[in-house]
C-alpha positions in Angstrom: -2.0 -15.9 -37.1 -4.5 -15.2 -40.1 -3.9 -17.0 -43.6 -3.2 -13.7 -44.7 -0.3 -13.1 -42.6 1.4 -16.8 -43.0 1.3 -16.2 -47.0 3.1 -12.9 -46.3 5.8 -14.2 -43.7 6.1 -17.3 -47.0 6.2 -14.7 -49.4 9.2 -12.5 -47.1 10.9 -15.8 -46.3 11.3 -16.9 -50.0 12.4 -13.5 -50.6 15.3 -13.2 -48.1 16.4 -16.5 -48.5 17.3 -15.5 -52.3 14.6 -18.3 -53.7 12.0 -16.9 -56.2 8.5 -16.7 -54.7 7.2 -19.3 -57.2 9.0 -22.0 -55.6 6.8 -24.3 -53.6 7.7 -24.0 -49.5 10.3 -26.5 -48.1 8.6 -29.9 -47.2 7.6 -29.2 -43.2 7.9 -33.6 -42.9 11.9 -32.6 -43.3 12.7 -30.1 -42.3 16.6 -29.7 -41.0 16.1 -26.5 -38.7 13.5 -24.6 -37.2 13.6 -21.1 -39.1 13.3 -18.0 -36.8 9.4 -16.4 -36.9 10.7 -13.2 -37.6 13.4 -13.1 -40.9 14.0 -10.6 -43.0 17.3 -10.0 -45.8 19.2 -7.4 -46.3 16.8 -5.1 -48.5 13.8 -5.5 -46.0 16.1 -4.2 -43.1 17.3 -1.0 -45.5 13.6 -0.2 -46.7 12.4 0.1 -42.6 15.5 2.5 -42.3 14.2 6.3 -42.3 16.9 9.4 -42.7 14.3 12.0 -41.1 12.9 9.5 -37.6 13.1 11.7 -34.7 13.3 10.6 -31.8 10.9 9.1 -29.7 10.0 11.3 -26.4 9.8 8.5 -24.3 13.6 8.5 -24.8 14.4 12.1 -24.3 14.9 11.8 -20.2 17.6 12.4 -18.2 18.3 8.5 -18.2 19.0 7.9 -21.9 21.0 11.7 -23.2 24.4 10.0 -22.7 23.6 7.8 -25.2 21.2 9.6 -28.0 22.5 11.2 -31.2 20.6 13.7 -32.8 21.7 12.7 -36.0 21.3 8.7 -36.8 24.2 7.2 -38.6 23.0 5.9 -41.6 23.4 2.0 -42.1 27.2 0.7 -43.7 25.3 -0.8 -46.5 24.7 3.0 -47.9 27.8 4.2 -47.1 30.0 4.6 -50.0 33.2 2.8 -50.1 36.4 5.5 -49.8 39.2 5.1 -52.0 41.6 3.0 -49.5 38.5 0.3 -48.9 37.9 0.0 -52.9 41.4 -0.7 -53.4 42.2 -3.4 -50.5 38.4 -4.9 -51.7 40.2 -5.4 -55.6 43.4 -6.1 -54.4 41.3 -8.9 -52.3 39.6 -10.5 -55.9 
């Protein structure tokens, strides 16, 4: 892994974990788990989601049609709350 690539996954790490990037790095002499390689929060997931991806032609056999949707559901996250859900989420508060 290049220099360039560790400072990123640092820089992405701080990030999801809700820490500002100046913050030095956790001490690796203690640390209490092994973080996954690969973590990303909830606004790096949203920002790889695209409304207009086709899809990919590898997946248009025979095999996979049961299960393709021509229209992706968008992720919950961006899915406005209906009336019922806002009022059982302030009766909740």
């Amino acid at each position: 892994m290049t220099e360039e690539e560790t400072s990123l996954n640092k820089l992405l790490r701080a990030l999801s974990s809700g820490g500002s990037v100046t913050s030095p790095p956790l001490s690796p002499a203690l640390p209490k788990y092994k973080l996954a390689d690969y973590r990303y929060g909830r606004e790096e997931m949203l920002a790889l989601f695209v409304k207009d991806n086709k899809i990919p032609s590898d997946l248009l056999d025979k095999e996979f049609l049961p299960i393709l949707q021509e229209e992706p559901l968008p992720p919950l996250a961006l899915v406005p709350f209906t009336e019922e859900e806002q009022v059982c989420v302030l009766a909740e508060r």
